[in-house]
N, C-alpha and C positions, 0 to 999 in steps of 0.2 A: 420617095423616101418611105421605108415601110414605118406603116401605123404600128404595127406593135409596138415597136419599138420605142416608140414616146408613151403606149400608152404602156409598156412591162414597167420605164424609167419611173413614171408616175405611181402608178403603187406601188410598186418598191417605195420608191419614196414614205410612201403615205403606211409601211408599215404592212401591207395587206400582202403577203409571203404568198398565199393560194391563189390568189388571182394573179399575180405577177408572174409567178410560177408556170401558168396556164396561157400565157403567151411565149411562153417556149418550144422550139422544137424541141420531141421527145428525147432526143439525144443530143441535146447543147451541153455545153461546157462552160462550168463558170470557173471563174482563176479567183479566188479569193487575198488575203494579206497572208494566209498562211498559205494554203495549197490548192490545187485544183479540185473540181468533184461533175463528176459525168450523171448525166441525166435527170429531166426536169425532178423528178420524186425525191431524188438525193439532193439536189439545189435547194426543192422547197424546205427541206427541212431543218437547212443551214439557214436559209433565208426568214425562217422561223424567231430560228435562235440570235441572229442578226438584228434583227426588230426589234427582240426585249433587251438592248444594250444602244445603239442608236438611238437619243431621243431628236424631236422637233427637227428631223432634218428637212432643209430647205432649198431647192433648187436655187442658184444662184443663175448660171446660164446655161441651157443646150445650144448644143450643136447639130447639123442634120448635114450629111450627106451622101447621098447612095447609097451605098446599105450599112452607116455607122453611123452613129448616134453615141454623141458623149454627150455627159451632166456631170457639167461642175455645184458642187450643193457643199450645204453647212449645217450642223448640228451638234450636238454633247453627247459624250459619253463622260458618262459617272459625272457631269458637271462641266467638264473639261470643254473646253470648245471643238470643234473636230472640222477639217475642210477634207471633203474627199472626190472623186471621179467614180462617175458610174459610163465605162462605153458595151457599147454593142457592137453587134454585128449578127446582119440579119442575112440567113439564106435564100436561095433564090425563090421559096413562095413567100418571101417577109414574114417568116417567123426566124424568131431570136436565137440564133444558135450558140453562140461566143460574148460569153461577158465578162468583164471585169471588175474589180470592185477593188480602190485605192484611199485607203484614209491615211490620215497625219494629225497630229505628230504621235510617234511610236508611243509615247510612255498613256494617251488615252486609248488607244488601238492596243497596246498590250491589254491594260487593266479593264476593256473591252471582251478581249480575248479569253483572260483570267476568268472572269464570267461565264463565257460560255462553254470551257473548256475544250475549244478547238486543238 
């Protein structure tokens, strides 16, 4: 199971956009709640904006297998409580090429969104 990939899930998590960022391959793909966005420099900087709307989010459980990596986790936007998915998928040197990012329920992920004007 590649290590970035628990350790991109973990700061993400923890908010730190640049380092999470920096375990990307340079041309990954992230699929966000609204749209996709190609390459680490244009991720980082959604995953930026991401951070200051996400609070206290907290890994509930991961998952590992061959090269995917899901994180189910919990947090607040604006207050609200939030349950989301963070998966992977890591290419064949184990850097991160494909991620995902799934939050609920719509009406905190909107007023999330509103925020950061995605």
């Amino acid at each position: 199971m590649p290590a970035h990939a628990r350790r991109l899930i973990d700061t993400f998590l923890a908010g730190d956009a640049s380092a999470a960022a920096g375990l990307l391959s340079p041309d990954a793909c992230f699929h966000s709640p609204v749209r996709d966005y190609f390459g680490a420099d244009q991720i980082e900087s959604v995953w930026h904006a991401v951070s200051g709307v996400v609070h206290n989010p907290q890994a509930e459980s991961i998952y590992e297998h061959d090269d995917e990596t899901l994180a189910f986790f919990s947090g607040t936007i604006k207050a609200q409580p939030i349950a989301g998915v963070v998966r992977t998928l890591s290419d064949e040197s184990g850097r991160v090429a494909d991620i995902t990012l799934m939050i609920r329920p719509w009406a905190a992920l909107k007023a999330g969104i509103a925020d950061i004007g995605l």
